[in-house]
C-alpha angles and dihedrals in degrees: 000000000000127000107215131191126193116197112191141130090200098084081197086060091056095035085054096050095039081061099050096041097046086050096053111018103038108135094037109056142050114210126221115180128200136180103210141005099270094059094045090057088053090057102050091045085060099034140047094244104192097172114029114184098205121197108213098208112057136142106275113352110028134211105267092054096037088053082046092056090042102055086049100065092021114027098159083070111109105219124192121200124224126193148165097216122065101217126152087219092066098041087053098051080051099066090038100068093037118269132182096218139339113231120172124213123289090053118199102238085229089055093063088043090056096037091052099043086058097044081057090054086051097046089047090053091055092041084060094048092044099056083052091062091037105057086034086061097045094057086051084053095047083046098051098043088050092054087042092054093036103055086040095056099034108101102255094212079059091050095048092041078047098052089047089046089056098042084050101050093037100042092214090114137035110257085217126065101225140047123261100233124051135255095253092061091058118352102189097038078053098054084052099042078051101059090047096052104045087054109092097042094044080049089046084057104043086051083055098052115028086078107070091039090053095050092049093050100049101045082050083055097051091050088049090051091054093051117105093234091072083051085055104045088052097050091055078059105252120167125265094241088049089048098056103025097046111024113019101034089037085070097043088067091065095088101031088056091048086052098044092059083106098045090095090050090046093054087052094045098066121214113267096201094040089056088041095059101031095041095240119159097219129141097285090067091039090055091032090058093042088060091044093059087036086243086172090174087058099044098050092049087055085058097047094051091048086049096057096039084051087050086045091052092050089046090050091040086057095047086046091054101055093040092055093032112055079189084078131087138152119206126178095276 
């Protein structure tokens, strides 16, 4: 089934291809009719429009610049000019922008079966490489979900027992997270030894934590994609990256950058279990060993110092939000 569009002031012109199209073409396409540019962009913002017959000459936007709007937001969409006027001007524009066809008034009414018949053959051949990508994308999107679900449920002490495993049995990593020699003895072999050696737990943290960011994100995605500001940046004929890179993914940070008020005073709190198994001497032994000797000075200025790095996150969250919403402000009351 075909999705038709017909764009003429002249209500004869549409009469005329209804006709032709119901007669031969009865059981294959489904016809929608408008009067200017601006209706027809209303309709294809609604509808999957696959063949569009565009007038050049209308009332208000004409149909140069309404084609030029529509393959924009749909340029899968086979689009076939009428005029009255047999310019090459026109006719050049046309190509340009990336017509089907150029038929000038009065139209055979051969000519439009024809011409039909062979925008179908088109349609049918993108239809063929879309649901490729389609599905293509659909499998990159099972695969990432899984991951997603997968690394937030998996119990993040058996990740980390698992890496050092690995790096144990492979020999590719260090099964500890911090050189044996100081940095006095050799300042720049440390910060590589360093590296080396803090890879496999910073990895061990990003796995347990990049789930439950991706699934948020993506669920935050789906619901911007449903809103009917999306439907009306595409009708004005803005581009699919634009779409989802400044508009649609723009508002998904909202709630991750809410969330992540606490993430500065996380990177400063250490990771008890992480040390522990990795032998790294952070801030969660440090603490860990202070309650344990009852060092009451060291473990309330710990507490202090979290408390204004948490106070510090939720100032900066603030400051990211009204930078990314305009929606946002903040006045003196």
């Amino acid at each position: 089934m075909y999705n038709i569009l017909l764009t003429d002031d002249e209500q004869i012109m549409i009469d005329s291809l209804t006709f032709i199209i119901n007669k031969n073409f009865m059981d294959q396409a489904v016809i929608f009719t408008a009067t200017s540019g601006t209706e027809a962009l209303e309709i294809v913002a609604k509808n999957n429009i696959d063949i569009i017959f565009m007038d050049i000459n209308m009332p208000g936007l004409n149909g140069l610049e309404t084609v030029r709007y529509i393959k924009h937001s749909r340029p899968e969409s086979v689009v076939i000019i009428l005029s009255a006027f047999d310019e090459f001007q026109y006719a050049q524009e046309a190509v340009n922008l990336g017509a089907f066809k150029y038929l000038t008034k009065p139209v055979n009414r051969n000519v439009v079966i024809d011409t039909i018949r062979s925008a179908m053959d088109s349609v049918e051949k993108k239809r063929g490489h879309l649901s490729d990508v389609v599905e293509l994308h659909k499998k990159l999107d099972l695969a990432a979900t899984f991951f997603a679900l997968f690394f937030h449920a998996f119990p993040g002490i058996l990740l980390l027992i698992l890496l050092q495993l690995f790096a144990s049995v492979s020999g590719l990593f260090p099964v500890t997270a911090y050189p044996d020699f100081p940095i006095s003895e050799a300042p720049v072999k440390f910060v590589f030894s360093y590296t080396y050696h803090i890879f496999l737990p910073l990895f061990a943290s990003f796995l347990g934590g990049i789930g439950g960011t991706m699934r948020m994100i993506r669920s935050t995605m789906l619901d911007q994609m449903g809103m009917p500001y999306i439907m009306a940046l595409r009708a004005r004929g803005i581009s699919e990256r634009r779409v989802y890179l400044n508009h649609a993914f723009r508002n998904t940070l909202n709630p991750y950058i809410t969330g992540s008020a606490n993430l500065l005073a996380g990177l400063f709190s250490g990771s008890l279990v992480l040390e522990i198994i990795f032998s790294y001497p952070g801030m969660g032994r440090l603490m860990y060993d202070a309650v344990m000797q009852q060092d009451v000075n060291l473990v309330l200025a710990n507490n202090m110092f979290i408390s204004a790095l948490v106070l510090l996150g939720m100032t900066i969250s603030d400051i990211l939000l009204a930078i990314v919403d305009p929606r946002i402000r903040y006045g003196k009351n």
